[in-house]
N, C-alpha and C positions, 0 to 999 in steps of 0.2 A: 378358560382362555380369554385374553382381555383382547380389545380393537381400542388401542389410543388415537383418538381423533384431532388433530394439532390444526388450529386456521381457524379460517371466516365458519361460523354458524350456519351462515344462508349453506352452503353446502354444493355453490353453484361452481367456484373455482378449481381451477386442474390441481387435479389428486394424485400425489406420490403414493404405490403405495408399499411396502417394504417389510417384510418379516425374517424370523430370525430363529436359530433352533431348532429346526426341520429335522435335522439329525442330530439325536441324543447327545453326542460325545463330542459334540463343536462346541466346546463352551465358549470361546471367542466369538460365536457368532451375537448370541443374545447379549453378551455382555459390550459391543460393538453400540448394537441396536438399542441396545440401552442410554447409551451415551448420546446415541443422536436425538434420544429424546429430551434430555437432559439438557440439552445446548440450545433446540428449540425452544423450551419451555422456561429456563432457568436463564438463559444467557442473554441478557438484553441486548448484547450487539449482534443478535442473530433475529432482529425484530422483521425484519425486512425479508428475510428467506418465508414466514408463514403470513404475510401481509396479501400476495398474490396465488399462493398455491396451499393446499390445504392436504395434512399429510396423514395416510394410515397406516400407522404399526402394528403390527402384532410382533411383540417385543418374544415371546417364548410359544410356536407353534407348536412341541411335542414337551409339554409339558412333565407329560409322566414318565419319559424317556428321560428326559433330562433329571431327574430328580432321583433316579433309579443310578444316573452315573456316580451319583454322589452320594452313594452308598460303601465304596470303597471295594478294593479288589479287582478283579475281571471285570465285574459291572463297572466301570471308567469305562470301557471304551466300548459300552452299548449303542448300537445306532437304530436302533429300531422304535418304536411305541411300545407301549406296553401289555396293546390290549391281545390275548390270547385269540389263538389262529382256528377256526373252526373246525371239524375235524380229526386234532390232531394235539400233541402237549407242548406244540410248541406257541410263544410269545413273539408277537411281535410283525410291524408291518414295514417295511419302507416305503415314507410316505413318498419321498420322490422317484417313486415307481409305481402309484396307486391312480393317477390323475389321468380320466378320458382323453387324450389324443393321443392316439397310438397306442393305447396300453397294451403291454407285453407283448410286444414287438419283436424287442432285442435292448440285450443290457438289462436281460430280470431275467430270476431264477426259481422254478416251479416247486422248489424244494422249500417247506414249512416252513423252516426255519432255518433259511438262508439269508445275510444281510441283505439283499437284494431283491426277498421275497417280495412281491407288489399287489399281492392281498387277492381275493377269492375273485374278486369284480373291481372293476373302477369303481372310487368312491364308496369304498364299503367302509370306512374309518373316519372317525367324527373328525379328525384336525383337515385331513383334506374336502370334508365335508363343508366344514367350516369356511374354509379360504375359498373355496365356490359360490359359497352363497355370499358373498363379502365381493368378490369379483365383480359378479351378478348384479348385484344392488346396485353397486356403484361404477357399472363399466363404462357409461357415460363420460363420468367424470377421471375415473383415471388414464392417465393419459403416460404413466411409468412405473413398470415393479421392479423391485429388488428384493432379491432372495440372498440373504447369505449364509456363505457354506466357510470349510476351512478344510484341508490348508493345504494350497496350491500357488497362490499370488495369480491369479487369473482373473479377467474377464471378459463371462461368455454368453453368448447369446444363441438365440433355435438357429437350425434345428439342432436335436439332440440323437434324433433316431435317423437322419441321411444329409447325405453330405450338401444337397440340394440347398441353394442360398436362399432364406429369404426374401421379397420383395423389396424394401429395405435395408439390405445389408449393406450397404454403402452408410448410412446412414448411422446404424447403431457401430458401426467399425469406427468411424468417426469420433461419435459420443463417448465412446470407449476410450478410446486412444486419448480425447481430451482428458478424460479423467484418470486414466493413469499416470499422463503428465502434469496432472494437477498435485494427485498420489507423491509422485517422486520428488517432486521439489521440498517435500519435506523433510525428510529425511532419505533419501536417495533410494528407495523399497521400487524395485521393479517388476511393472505385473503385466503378462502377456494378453494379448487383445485376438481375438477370432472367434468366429462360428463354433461351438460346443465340440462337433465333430471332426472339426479340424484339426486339437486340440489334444481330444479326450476321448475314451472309450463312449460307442453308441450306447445309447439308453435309451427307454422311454415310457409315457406314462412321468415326466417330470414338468415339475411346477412353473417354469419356463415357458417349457411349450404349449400348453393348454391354456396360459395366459395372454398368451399372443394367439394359438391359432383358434379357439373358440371362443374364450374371452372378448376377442376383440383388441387387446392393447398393443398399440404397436410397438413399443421399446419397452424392451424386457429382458431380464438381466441376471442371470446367477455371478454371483460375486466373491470366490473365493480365496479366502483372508489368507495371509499370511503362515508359514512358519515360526516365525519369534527366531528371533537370534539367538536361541541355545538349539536351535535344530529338533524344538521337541516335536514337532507333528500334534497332532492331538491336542498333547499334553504341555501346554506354554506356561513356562513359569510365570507367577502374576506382574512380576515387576514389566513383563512387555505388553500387558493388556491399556495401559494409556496409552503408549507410543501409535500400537496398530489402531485405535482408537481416532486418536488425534488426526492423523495422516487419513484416515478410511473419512473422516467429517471434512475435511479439505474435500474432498473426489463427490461428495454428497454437495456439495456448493456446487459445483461444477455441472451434477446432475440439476440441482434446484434453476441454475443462471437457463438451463434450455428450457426445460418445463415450462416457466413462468412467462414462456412466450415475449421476451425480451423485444425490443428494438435497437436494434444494433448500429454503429456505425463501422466501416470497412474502408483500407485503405486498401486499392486493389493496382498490382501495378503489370498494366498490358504488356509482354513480351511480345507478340505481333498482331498484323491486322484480321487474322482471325479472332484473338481475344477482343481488339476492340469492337468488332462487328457483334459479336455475342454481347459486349457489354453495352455497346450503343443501341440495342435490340430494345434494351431496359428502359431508357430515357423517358419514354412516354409512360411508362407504367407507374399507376399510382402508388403500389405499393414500396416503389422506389425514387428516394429524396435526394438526385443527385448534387452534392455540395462545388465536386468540380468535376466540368464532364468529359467527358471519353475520348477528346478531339483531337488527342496527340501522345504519338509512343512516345514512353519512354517518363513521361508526367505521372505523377502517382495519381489518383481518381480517386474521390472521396464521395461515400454514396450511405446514404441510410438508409436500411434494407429495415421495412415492415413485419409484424410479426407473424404477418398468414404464408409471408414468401421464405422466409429462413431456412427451412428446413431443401427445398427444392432450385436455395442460391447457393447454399453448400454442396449440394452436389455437383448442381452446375461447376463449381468452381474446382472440384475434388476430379470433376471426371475430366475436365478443358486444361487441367491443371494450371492453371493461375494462381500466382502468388498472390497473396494478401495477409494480413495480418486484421484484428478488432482495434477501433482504438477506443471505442465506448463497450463496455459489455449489454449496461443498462440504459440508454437512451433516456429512459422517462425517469428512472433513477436521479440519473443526472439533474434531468431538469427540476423534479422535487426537491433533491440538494440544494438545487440555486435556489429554488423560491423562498425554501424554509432561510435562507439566507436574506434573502429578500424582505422577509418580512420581517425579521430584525432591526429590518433599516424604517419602516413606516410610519407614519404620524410625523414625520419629519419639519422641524421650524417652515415655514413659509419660507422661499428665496434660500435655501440652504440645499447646497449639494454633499455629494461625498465623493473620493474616488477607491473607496472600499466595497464597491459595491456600485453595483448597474444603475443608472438615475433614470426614475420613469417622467413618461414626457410630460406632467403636471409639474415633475420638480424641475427639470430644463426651462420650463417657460415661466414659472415663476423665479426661478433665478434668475435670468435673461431681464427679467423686468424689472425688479430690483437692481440689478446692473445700470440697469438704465437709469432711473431714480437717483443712485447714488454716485454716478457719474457722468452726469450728462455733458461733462465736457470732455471729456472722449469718448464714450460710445453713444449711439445712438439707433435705436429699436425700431423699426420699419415690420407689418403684418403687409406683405406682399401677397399671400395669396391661404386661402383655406380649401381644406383635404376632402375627401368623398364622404371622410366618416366625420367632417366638420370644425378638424384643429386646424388652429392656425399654424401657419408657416412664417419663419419667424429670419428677416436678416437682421446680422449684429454690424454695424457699420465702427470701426473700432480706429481712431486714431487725432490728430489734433491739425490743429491750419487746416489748408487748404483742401478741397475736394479733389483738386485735377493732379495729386500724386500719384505717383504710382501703385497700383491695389493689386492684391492680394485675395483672389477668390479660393473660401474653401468651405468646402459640405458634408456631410457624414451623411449615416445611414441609422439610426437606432427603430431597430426592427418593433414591430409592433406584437409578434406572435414569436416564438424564441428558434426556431430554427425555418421560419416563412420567408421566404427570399423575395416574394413579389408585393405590389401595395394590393389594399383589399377591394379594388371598385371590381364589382357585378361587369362582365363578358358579354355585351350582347349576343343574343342568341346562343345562348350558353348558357349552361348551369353551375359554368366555372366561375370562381372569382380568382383577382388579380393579374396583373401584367408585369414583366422583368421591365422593369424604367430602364435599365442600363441598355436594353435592346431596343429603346423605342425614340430616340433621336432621331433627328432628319438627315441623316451623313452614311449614305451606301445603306439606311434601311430597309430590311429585310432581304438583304442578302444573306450571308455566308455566315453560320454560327449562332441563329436565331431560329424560333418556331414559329410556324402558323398555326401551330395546334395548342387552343386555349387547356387549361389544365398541363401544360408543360411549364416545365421550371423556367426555359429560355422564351415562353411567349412575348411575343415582341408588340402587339396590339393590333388593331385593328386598323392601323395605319398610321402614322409617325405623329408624335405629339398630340396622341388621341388624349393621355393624360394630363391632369391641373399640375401633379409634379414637374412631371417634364418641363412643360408650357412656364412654368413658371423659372424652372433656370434657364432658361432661354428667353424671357424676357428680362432679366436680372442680365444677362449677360450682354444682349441687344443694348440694352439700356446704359451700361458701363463699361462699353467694349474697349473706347478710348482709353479707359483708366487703367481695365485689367490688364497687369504682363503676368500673373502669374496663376495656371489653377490648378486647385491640388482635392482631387475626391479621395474620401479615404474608405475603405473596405477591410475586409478580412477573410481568409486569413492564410494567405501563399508566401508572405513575408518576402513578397518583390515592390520596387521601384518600377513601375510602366509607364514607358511611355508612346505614343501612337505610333503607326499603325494597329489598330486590330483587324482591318479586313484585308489586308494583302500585305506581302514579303518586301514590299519597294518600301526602303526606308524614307519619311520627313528629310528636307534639304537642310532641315539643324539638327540632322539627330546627333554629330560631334556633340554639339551644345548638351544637349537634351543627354548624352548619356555622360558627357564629364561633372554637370552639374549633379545627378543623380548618387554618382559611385562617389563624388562629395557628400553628397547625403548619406550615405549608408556607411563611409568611415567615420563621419560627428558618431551617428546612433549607437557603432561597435564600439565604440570607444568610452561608452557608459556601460555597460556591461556582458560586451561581448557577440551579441544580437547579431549574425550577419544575415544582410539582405542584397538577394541578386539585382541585378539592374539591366535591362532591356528594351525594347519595342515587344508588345504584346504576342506580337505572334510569334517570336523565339521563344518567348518563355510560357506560354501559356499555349495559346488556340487560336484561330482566326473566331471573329466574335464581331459583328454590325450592330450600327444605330446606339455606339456607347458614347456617353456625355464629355471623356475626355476627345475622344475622336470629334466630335462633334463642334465642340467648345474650340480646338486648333482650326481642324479645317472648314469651320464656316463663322463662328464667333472671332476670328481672328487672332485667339489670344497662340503666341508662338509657346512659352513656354505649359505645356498643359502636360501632368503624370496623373498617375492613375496611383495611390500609396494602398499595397496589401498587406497588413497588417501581420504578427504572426497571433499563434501558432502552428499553422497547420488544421485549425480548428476553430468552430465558431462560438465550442461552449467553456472559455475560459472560464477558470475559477475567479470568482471577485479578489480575492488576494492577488492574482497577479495582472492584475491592472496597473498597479503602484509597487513600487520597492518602500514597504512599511520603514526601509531605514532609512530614508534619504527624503521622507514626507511625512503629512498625518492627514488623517480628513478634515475639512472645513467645518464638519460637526456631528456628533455623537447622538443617533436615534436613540427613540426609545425602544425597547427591547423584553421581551418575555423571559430575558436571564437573568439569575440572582447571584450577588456578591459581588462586590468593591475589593479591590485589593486596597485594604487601610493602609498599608504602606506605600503605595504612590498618590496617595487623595491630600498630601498637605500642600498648602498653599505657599510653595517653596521651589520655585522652575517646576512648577505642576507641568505638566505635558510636556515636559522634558525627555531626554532620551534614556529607554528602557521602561517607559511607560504604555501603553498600550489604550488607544479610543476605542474597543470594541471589547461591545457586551460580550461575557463569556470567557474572554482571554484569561488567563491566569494574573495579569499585571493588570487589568483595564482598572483605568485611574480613575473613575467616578464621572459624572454629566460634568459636575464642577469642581474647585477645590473644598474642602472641606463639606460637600453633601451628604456626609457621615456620621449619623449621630455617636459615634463613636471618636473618630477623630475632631469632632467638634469638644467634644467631652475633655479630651485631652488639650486641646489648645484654650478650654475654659479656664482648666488647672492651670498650665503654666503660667496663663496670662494672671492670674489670679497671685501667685506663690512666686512671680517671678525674681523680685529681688532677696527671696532665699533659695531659691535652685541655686545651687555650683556644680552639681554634675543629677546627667541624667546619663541612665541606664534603660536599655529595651531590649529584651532576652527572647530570645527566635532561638530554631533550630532547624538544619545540623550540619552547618560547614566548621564549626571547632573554628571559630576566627574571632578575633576582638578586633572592629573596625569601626572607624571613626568617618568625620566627612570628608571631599564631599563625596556625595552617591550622581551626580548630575555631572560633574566639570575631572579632568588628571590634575587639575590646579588645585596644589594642597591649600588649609587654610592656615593662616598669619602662626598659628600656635603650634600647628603638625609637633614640631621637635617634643613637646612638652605633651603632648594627647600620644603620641609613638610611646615614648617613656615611661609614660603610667601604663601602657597597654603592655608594654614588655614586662613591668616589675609584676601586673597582674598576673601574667602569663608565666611567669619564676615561679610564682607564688601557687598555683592551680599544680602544674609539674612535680611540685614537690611530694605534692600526696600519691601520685599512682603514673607521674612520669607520662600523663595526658600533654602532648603539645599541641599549642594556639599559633595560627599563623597572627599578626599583629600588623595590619596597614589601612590603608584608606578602602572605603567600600567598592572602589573603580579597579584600582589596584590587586584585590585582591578576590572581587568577585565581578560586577560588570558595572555598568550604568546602571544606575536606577535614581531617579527623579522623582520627586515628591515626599521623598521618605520621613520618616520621625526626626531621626537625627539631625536630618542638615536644617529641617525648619527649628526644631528648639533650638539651635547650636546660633541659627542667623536671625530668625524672628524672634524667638522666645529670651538671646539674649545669653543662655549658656553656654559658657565659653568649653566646658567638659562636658563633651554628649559621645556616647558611645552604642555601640548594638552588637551587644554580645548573641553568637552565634554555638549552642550548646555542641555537643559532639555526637557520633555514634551514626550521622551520615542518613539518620530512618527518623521519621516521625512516629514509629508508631514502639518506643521505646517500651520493654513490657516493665509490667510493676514492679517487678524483684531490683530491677537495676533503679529506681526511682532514689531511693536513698543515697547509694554512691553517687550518684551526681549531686544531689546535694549536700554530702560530704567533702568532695574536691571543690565543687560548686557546678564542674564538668565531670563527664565520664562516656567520650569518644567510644562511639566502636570501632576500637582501635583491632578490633580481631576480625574486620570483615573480609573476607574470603574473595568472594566475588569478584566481575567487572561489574558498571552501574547501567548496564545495557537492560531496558525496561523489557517484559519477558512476553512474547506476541500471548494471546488469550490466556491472559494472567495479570494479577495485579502485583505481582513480584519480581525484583529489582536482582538481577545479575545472574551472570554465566559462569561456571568456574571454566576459564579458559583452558586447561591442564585437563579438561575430558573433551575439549570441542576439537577437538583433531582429528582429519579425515583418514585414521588406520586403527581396524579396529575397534571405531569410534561405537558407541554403544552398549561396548561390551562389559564384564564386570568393572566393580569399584565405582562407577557410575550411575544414575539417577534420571530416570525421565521428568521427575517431579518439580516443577518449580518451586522456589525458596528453601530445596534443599541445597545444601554446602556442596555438594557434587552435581549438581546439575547442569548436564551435557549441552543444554540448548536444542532447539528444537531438529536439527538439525548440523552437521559438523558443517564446521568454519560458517556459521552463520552469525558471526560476530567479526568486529573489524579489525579486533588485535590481533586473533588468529587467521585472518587472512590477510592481514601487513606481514607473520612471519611467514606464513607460504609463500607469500610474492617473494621473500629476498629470499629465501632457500632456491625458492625456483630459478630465480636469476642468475643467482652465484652459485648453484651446485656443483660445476665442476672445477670452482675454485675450493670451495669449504671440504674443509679435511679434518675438523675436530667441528662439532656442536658442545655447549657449557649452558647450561640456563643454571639460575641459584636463587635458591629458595631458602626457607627455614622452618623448623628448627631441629631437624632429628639428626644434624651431626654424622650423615653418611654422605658417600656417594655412589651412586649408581646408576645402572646401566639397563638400557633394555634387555627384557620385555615387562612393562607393565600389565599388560593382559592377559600373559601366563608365564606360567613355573617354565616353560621351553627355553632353553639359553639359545642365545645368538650362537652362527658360526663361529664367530671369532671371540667369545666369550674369552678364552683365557687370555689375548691379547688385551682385552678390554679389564680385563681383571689387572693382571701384571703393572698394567700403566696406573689403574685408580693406585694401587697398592703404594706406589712409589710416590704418588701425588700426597698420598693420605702420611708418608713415613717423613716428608720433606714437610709437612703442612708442622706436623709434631713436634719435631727439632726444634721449632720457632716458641713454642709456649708449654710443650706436652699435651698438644690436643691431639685426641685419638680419635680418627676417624675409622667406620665400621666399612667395608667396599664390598659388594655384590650388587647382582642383578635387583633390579628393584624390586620382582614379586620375592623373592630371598628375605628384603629386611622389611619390608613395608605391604601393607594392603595392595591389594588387585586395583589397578589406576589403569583403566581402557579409555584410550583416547589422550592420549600423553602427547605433552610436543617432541621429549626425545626419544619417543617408540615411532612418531610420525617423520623425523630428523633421516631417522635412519630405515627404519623400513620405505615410504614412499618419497624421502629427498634422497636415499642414497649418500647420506654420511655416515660413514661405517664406525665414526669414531663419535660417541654419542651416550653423553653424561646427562642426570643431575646433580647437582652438588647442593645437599641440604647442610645448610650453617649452621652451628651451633648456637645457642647451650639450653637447647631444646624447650626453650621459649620464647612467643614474640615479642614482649617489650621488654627485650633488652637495655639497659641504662645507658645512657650518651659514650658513658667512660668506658664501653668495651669496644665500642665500632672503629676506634682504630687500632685496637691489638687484634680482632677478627680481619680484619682487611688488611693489614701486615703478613699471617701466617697467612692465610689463604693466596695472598699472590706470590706467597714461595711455592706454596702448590700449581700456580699458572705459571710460574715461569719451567715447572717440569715438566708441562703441558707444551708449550712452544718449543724447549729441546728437541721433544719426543718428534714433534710434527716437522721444525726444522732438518730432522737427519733422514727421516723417513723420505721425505719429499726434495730433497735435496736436489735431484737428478733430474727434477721436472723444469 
């Protein structure tokens, strides 16, 4: 019996721990357990699940039972061990009836050689022996077990032997319930969640309960797998052993995300002021980071809940019932994202920014200074004041003439710690550090919406402008009061326009002004991509809130118009990508980077950093530091330059769009010669067709594929001088063409996989490309003729209509289903037509009507050429096809009348010269089709 130990070494991290096999005749169980080992240990995008928690398997706990099933015969559905019963001639123990709490209670049977038999004494049998002393050792550290069983689609939890809840049931009900919703979104598998007893016949002496009640663990979990969608029980045909698989390691994430004692974020939204009084209860508590706080129904509340508190703010929330949703699973996740992000970006030029990415405050001030240097006739750099921890503070005075213009005050906030709301100066008489500056203004300080209590997020100080920040925009302000009319602080992230009041209801005597200029602001911003931002006084849209800067800055700085700008998302931990629209900028300059590879193809010195090009290490297109920084494309432009006045055509052969394209790749603006480069590319593309009837689409590289800038072509065609530059693009749509097909391609010179099946939808946990849409259909879906296996030709997807062509055609069935009165989809090449059921031999109701009408389609199709078409049901002429769109048409759209029609001449590259004698004959078969529905429907 093995113990697979998965994680950190030191051995100090919380331990999942999980076995499988228990009972002989589960083979789904180990072979489950198997897999999750497999995905831990083999799957590099699962590096992160054994990073924080540390996992123990026992992959096969009844080994000798198990091994005995697979002997053949009755022995299949052995559930016992194998070790012989003392006493007596019979074999065998049930281990989950053998285990000290409660043994033989109830739900075991004193008869030798009964499945239910639970042995002479507790722990009288080495496997339960085993997972004792495994418990034992490691009960410290585990902190969740899983047992799995088969086949019921359940999960349960103690007790097993009375109905009695345990202290936690709220708790593992919860856990539960997530992971079955985890479960079902993969393929729609429904598994019930309750107390064992509630559920299931009493038992006891099972491995459950003894792991919770003497063990010590407190979430613990029997997990009973699936049936398999041939209804075997036991006995699951293998092809359902990945699906249940796949779906049961979704629910094992789900498990791992609580374990690992996450830090979470929560949007939680107060239905009345009992919620909020329970939620404002939290405010002072450290282990809670409120982002926006509790001051007003009906506001969503954004709070980052610690990892000691989780488990006792879910309840809270489960028993007060309060909505809320997560909007971070992994908090610290998160934040390791961004740094590993971050630090892509470092060693950065002196004076160079980015806006791909968060600029730290050594790169701000040394760009600000540089700014200055190199334009000192409009900006000018002023260190008005330094911080606790000793930076400078820095204004940008930015404009030209006179000083006594009009100005424009405005300040941000770039945090120094990544989700720390306050600056870091030490709290007298305190052990807190920091104060909320936006509460520490001289304007109605500390009144309404602020704390006295240091270590709170709303701390407002120790008395108004106790802070060098503050003090210092209020002497900036003092100092240029005449000047300023306008100020604007910006923050994040409520994605409102504020403007004052925050401490009372009585609007400013401009707030007309104050809010026409505003809702002016937020239709410019909508109007770049949609963005809307509300517009207010603070305290309708947010909270009453004292001693804040824009308050401050109107009603004692003088300046009239003063807003408060809250950025969006709803969130303070944006991704670097969406800082900037990549399409509509680029960054000021490209770090250096711990990523390998240049895309050679946008690194030539030809609209280098053009569009379709990409500044970031890593990207698939990222164009290089410079043009030409490639000793490869250096190579290349040695050659040309070298050879140039005999190049008259260059070639550069990529794959697998099957395209002959020419310049440009940067501009829609053809160049001078297109007619003459078109021309050759077509007669080439004659010429390729002739062999195996492979077509080349023939146009510009914009045209026919996207932007791309820097490319091979358009630099030899405009630098190098060659007036014929092309880039042939091979066929077959894959890179990874196997070797048999090597030769025909270099016999036509192309060879297209013109027979790919597929959609090009990339396949989730897989490195395989496409769906056959014609099994992703929610009736049925699963069932034979189908494939759980990725880069098989039938492969269902991981789930029905988890792809977007098959739920573009449910949406319009759904819409127009009580107008559609015939469904047609056409396919090829087998020359029938037919009719549901693809999933079985079972003919529809209305079978003969469906029949009678293919018949006449098929007799009218003939007349035209003497094409004979074959007409039945589809399992009649063709393989078992589960998950069809015209078994999903008409089983769950309810169109009764519901074809394929496979086109002849039963294969698919057809020569050009038959596609309009097949499209002739066939819409004689659709116009007997619109008769048919014409007369039927006539009355409606």
């Amino acid at each position: 019996m093995y113990l697979v130990k998965i994680g950190s070494k030191c051995g100090n991290e919380p331990t999942i721990l999980i076995d499988g096999g228990i009972h002989a005749r589960e083979w789904i169980s180990p072979a489950v357990v198997l897999y999750f080992i497999q995905q831990l240990v083999e799957n590099r995008k699962n590096q992160h699940m054994i990073e924080h928690v540390n996992w123990y398997i026992i992959p096969l706990l009844n080994p000798d039972g198990y091994e005995y099933t697979h002997q053949g015969g009755k022995k299949r559905l052995w559930r016992l061990n194998r070790a012989p019963v003392k006493g007596g001639s019979c074999y065998g123990t049930d281990l989950n009836r053998n285990f000290d709490f409660h043994w033989n209670e109830v739900g075991t049977s004193q008869k030798l050689c009964a499945n239910t038999f639970p042995g002479l004494s507790p722990f009288d049998q080495l496997e339960t022996t085993a997972l004792r002393n495994v418990v034992m050792q490691y009960k410290d550290q585990i902190k969740l077990y899983l047992s799995f069983h088969s086949y019921a689609r359940m999960i349960v939890y103690p007790w097993s032997y009375t109905k009695e809840l345990p202290n936690n049931a709220k708790e593992l009900q919860y856990l539960g319930e997530k992971v079955a919703a985890r479960i079902s979104k993969v393929r729609g598998t429904k598994y019930t969640v309750n107390m064992s007893t509630h559920i299931l016949p009493f038992t006891s002496g099972s491995s459950d309960d003894w792991v919770k009640g003497v063990g010590g663990v407190e979430l613990a979990y029997t997990i009973e797998l699936p049936e398999g969608k041939g209804g075997g029980g036991f006995i699951l045909p293998p092809s359902d052993i990945l699906d249940i698989c796949v779906e049961t390691f979704e629910g094992i994430k789900t498990f791992h995300n609580y374990i690992a004692n996450k830090c979470k974020l929560y949007e939680l939204n107060l239905e009345s002021n009992h919620h909020q009084d329970i939620i404002t209860s939290l405010t002072t508590n450290k282990l809670f980071d409120f982002w926006s706080m509790p001051n007003k129904l009906g506001l969503p509340v954004t709070v980052m809940v610690y990892a000691e508190a989780q488990a006792e703010f879910l309840n809270t929330l489960t028993v007060e019932k309060i909505p809320y949703k997560v909007l971070i699973e992994d908090v610290e996740d998160a934040v390791k994202s961004e740094r590993r992000h971050q630090n892509r970006f470092q060693n950065r030029r002196r004076g160079q920014i980015t806006f791909e990415n968060y600029n730290r405050y050594t790169e701000i001030e040394s760009y600000v200074q540089r700014l200055a240097n190199d334009y000192p006739d409009i900006l000018n750099l002023e260190q008005f004041q330094t911080t606790y921890e000793g930076r400078a503070m820095w204004l940008l005075k930015i404009g030209v003439g006179s000083q006594s213009k009009p100005t424009i005050l405005i300040d941000g906030d770039p945090t120094i710690a990544h989700f720390w709301r306050l600056n870091p100066a030490p709290i007298s008489s305190s052990n807190c550090n920091g104060i909320d500056l936006n509460r520490n203004f001289d304007f109605h300080w500390g009144e309404i919406g602020s704390s006295s209590e240091p270590c709170s997020p709303g701390f407002r100080g120790r008395y108004a402008f106790d802070q060098v920040e503050t003090r210092s925009l209020r002497d900036i302000v003092n100092k240029y009061r005449n000047q300023i009319k306008l100020y604007l602080t910006f923050h994040s992230a409520a994605q409102m326009i504020l403007y004052p009041w925050s401490y009372t209801q009585v609007p400013p005597e401009n707030a007309p002004e104050l809010q026409s200029l505003g809702e002016q602001v937020a239709t410019a911003i909508a109007s770049v991509k949609g963005t809307l931002y509300n517009v207010n006084n603070s305290v309708n849209l947010l909270s009453f809130s004292t001693g804040s800067s824009y308050d401050w800055v109107k009603g004692v700085g003088g300046v009239e118009l003063s807003y408060t700008f809250e950025l969006p998302k709803n969130r303070f931990d944006l991704s670097p990508s969406e800082i900037f629209d990549p399409s509509t900028t680029y960054s000021l300059f490209t770090p250096n980077s711990d990523c390998n590879g240049t895309d050679l193809n946008r690194n030539f010195d030809f609209h280098w950093r053009g569009p379709g090009s990409s500044p970031v290490p890593c990207d698939e297109t990222f164009r290089g530091r410079y043009a030409f920084d490639q000793l490869e494309t250096r190579g290349l432009q040695d050659v040309v330059n070298k050879h140039r006045n005999q190049i008259k055509l260059y070639l550069t052969f990529h794959s697998a769009a099957q395209m002959i394209i020419y310049s440009w790749g940067y501009t829609k603006q053809l160049p001078e010669n297109a007619s003459e480069l078109q021309s050759l590319g077509e007669q080439v593309a004659a010429a390729i067709a002739t062999v195996k009837g492979t077509l080349y689409g023939v146009n510009t590289t914009v045209n026919l594929l996207t932007f791309a800038a820097g490319i091979s072509i358009d630099w030899v065609k405009r630098a190098g001088g060659v007036e014929l530059s092309f880039t042939v693009e091979l066929p077959n749509h894959r890179f990874d063409l196997p070797p048999s097909e090597i030769f025909g391609v270099c016999v036509e010179m192309f060879e297209g996989d013109r027979f790919w099946r597929l959609n090009r939808a990339p396949v989730t946990d897989s490195d395989c490309i496409g769906t056959d849409l014609n099994r992703n259909f929610d009736f049925h879906w699963g069932g034979p003729g189908s494939s759980p296996v990725p880069c098989n030709p039938t492969f269902r997807g991981r789930y029905a209509f988890d792809q977007l062509e098959t739920g573009g055609l449910r949406d319009i069935v759904n819409k127009y289903k009580n107008q559609i009165k015939l469904y047609l989809t056409f396919h090829s090449a087998a020359q029938v037509i037919i009719y549901p059921w693809g999933y079985s031999n079972e003919l529809p109701e209305d079978a003969p009507e469906l029949q009678s009408l293919g018949e006449q389609v098929a007799a009218a199709i003939s007349s035209v050429n003497g094409t004979l078409y074959s007409v039945s049901n589809t399992a009649s002429l063709l393989p078992f096809g589960a998950g069809g769109s015209d078994d999903w048409v008409k089983g769950a759209g309810g169109v009764e009348l519901s074809y394929t029609f496979e086109l002849p001449k039963k294969r698919f590259d057809l020569p050009p010269s038959d596609i309009i004698g097949i499209c002739v004959e066939t819409f004689q078969g659709v116009e007997v089709y619109h008769n048919y529905i014409e007369n039927k429907f006539k009355n409606l």
